[in-house]
C-alpha positions in Angstrom: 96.3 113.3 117.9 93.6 114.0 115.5 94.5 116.2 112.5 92.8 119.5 111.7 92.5 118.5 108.1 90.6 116.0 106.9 91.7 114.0 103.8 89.8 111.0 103.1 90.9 108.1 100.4 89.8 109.0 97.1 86.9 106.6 97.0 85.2 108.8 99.5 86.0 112.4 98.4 82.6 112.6 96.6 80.3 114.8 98.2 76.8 112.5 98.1 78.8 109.7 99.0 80.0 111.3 102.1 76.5 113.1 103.1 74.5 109.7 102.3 77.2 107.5 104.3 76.3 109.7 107.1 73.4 108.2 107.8 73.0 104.9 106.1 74.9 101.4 105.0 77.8 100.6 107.3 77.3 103.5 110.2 73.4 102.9 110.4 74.5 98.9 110.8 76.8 99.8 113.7 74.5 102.6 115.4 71.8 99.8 115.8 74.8 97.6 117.7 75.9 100.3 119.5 72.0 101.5 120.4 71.4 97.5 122.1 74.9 97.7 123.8 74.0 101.0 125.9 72.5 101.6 129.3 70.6 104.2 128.2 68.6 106.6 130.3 65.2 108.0 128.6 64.7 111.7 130.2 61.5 113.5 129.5 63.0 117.4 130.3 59.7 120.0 131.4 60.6 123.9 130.7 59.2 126.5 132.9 56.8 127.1 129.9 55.3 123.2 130.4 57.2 122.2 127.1 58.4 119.2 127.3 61.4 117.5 125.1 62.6 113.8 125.4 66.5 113.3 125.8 69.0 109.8 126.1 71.4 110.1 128.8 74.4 107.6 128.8 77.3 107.6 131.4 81.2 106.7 130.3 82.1 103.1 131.4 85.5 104.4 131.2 86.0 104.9 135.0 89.3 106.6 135.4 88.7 108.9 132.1 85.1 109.8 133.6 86.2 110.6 137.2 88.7 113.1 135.5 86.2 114.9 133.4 83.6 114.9 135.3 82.1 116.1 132.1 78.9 116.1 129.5 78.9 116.8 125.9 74.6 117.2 125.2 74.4 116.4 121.4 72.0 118.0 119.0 70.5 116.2 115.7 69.3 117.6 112.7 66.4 118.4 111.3 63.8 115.3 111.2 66.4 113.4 113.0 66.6 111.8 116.4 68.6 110.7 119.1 68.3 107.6 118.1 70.1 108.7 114.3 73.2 107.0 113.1 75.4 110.0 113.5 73.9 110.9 117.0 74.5 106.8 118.2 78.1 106.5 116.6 79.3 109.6 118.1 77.8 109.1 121.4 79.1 106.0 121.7 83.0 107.5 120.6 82.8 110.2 123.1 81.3 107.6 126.0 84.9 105.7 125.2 86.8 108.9 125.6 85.1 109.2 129.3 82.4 112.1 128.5 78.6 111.7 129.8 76.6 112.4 127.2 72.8 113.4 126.4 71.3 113.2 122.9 68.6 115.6 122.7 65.5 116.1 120.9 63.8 119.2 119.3 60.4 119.1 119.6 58.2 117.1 117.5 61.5 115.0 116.6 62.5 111.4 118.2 58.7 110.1 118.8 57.9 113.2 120.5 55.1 114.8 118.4 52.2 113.7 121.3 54.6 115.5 124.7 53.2 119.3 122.9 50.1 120.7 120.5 52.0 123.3 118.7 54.2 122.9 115.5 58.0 122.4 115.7 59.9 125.6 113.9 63.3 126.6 113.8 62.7 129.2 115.8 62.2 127.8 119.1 65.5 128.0 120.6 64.4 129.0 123.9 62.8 125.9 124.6 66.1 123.9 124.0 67.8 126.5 126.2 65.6 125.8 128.9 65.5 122.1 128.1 69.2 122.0 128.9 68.9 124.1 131.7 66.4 121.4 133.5 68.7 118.6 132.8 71.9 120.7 134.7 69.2 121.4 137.1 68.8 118.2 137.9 72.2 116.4 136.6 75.4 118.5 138.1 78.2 118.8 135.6 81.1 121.4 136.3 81.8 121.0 132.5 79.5 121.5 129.9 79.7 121.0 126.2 77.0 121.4 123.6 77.9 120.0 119.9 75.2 119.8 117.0 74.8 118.4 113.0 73.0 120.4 110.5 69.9 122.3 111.9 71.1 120.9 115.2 74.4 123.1 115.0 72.7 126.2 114.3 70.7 125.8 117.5 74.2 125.0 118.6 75.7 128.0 117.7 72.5 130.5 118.8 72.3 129.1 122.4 76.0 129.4 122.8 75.4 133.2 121.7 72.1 133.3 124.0 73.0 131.7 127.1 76.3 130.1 127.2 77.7 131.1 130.7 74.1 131.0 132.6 74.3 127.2 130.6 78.1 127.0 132.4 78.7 125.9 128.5 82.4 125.6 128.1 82.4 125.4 124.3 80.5 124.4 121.5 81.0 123.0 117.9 78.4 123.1 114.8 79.1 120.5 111.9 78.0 121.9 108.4 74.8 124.1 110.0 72.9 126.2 108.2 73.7 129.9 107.7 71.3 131.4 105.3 68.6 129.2 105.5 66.8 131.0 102.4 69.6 130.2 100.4 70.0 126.8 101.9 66.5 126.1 100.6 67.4 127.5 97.0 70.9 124.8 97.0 68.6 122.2 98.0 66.2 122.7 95.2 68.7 122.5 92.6 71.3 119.8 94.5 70.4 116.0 93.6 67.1 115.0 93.2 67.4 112.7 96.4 67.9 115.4 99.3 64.8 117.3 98.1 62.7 113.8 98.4 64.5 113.4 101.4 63.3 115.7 103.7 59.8 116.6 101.5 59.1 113.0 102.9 60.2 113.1 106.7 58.8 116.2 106.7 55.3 115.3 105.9 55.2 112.1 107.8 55.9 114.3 110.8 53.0 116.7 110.0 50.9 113.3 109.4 52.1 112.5 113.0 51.0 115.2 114.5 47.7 115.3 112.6 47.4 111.8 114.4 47.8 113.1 118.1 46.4 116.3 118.0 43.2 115.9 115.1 42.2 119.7 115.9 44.8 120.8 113.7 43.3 119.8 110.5 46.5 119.6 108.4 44.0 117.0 105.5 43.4 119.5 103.3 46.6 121.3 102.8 48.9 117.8 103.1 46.8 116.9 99.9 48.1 119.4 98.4 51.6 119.8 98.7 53.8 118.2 96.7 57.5 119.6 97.3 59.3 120.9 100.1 58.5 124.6 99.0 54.9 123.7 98.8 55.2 123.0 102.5 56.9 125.6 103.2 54.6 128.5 101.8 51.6 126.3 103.0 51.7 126.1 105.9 54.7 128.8 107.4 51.8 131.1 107.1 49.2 129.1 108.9 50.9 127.5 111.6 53.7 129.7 112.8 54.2 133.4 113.5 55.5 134.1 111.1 53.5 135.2 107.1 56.4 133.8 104.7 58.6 131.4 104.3 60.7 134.3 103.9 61.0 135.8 107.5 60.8 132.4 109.2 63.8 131.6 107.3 65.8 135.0 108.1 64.4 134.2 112.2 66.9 131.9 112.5 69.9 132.8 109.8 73.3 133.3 111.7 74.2 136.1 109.0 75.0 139.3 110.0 76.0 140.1 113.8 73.4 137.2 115.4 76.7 135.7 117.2 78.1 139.0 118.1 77.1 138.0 122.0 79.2 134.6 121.4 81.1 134.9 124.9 82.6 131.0 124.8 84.7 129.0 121.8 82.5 128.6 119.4 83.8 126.1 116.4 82.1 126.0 113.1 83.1 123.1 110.8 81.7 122.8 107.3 82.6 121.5 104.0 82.9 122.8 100.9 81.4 120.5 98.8 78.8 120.2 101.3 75.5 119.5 98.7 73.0 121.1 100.9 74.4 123.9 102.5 76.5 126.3 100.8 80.0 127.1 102.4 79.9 130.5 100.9 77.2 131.6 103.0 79.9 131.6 106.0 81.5 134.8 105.0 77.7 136.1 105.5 78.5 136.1 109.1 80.2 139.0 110.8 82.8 136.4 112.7 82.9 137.6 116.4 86.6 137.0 118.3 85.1 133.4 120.0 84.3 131.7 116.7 86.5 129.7 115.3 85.7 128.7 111.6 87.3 125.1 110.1 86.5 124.8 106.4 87.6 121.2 105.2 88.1 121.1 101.4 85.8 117.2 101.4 83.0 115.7 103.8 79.5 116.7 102.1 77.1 117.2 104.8 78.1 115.9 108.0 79.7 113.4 106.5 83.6 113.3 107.4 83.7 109.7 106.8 87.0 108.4 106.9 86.9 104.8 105.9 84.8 101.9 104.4 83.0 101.5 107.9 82.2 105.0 108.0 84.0 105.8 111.1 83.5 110.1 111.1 86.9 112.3 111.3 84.3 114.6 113.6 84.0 112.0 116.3 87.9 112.1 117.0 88.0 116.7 116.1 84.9 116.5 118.9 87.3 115.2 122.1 90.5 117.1 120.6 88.3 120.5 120.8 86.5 119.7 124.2 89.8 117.7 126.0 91.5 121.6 124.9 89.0 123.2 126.9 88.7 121.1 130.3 89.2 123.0 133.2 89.1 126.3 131.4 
């Protein structure tokens, strides 16, 4: 039985060593095992609107545990990550053992994907996803549903549970350390070690370079010349290449402040951290909590961390089966 509380050994309670362990060294050695060892399915999943996101469907070896579940947990990454990130691989392969199904999707523009659609990626396009998920249950039948997501990916989490849970037949859902606030998020980030601003300034652009490359008309040149941090890029091109004329209503688009989960009709778990570097904890109590959430605070973990040991084995892998087993046939 997994325990609500995480407590890791003292060499891992600090906060960048938990965040950075998420996704390199000893975890990012066993996700590229783990990637070889699976008989993975690559789905490309069309919408009714012709968008079209890519997705990696494994099914449990464990026979008896499968049969009984008959279930799939559909995992969401992070922002500039994949389903083919550490995190998403390690956890995957953890829940295939516990006899879940389980599809690791993509955002847009994410994964290799930037050629499948000409407009930009933004955090706004959560319908999409919805009906990306729909397409797969349209074609896959599961009687149980789970939808779990890190970072960026959990606050997609937590909007489609809001959205369109039951017509998604989603049992429950669980968001590690998503953002809350995003405008705020971005302020932490700024000021937070030197590393995570680098960090994502970098994916970031390489993805805009990607798209550049498959869809020319674009003309990104001029303005990636320009930029030089990640609020460059955001008040460069926000403007220009969304709906959106500032950084400053894209960002409160897709906050989960206020009542935005009031409609939350399913369990709902949101776990953070509070030394979480890049999203701040106290931004939580910016949420008017509907009866369905369920908020787990953990006093260590960083970002999505919740590594446990020197192989960076994740505390959320084992809290993931003890919340969906709790909820099978519910």
């Amino acid at each position: 039985m997994t325990k609500k509380t995480f407590s890791p050994p003292h060499i891992l309670k600090n906060a960048h060593v938990q965040s950075i362990l998420n996704s390199v060294g000893p975890r990012k050695y066993r996700a590229k095992k783990i990637a070889k060892s699976l008989a993975t399915r690559f789905l490309v999943l069309t919408t009714p609107s012709n968008v079209r996101l890519t997705a990696e469907l494994d099914h449990s070896k464990n026979v008896q545990l499968r049969s009984s579940k008959n279930s799939v947990i559909i995992l969401l990454h992070g922002w500039e990550g994949s389903s083919q990130s550490a995190y998403q691989l390690t956890t995957a392969d953890y829940l295939l053992k516990q006899g879940y199904d389980v599809l690791r999707l993509n955002l847009r523009d994410h994964g290799d994907s930037h050629h499948l659609n000409k407009e930009m990626f933004n955090s706004t396009m959560i319908e999409e996803v919805g009906d990306a998920i729909a397409a797969f249950l349209g074609e896959y039948e599961y009687p149980e549903v789970f939808l779990a997501g890190f970072s960026l990916g959990g606050n997609f989490t937590l909007r489609i549970a809001a959205d369109r849970a039951k017509k998604l037949n989603i049992k429950a859902a669980v968001a590690i350390c998503p953002p809350i606030d995003p405008s705020n998020a971005m302020t932490v980030l700024n000021n937070s070690l030197f590393i995570y601003e680098r960090y994502f300034f970098r994916r970031w652009t390489r993805s805009i370079k990607k798209k550049q490359k498959y869809f020319p008309d674009h003309d990104f040149g001029v303005e990636l010349k320009k930029v030089k941090t990640l609020d460059d890029v955001n008040k460069t091109f926000i403007p220009k290449y969304t709906t959106f004329d500032s950084a400053e209503s894209y960002f409160s688009a897709y906050a989960l402040i206020g009542d935005r989960l009031k409609d939350l009709a399913v369990p709902a778990y949101l776990i953070a951290s509070k030394n979480d570097p890049i999203l701040p904890v106290e931004d939580i109590a910016k949420i008017i909590k509907p009866e369905n959430l369920i908020i787990e605070i953990q006093d260590n973990g960083g970002h999505c961390g919740f590594i446990q040991d020197l192989w960076a084995h994740s505390w959320i892998e084992n809290r993931l089966v003890e919340i969906f087993d709790s909820h099978l046939g519910h």
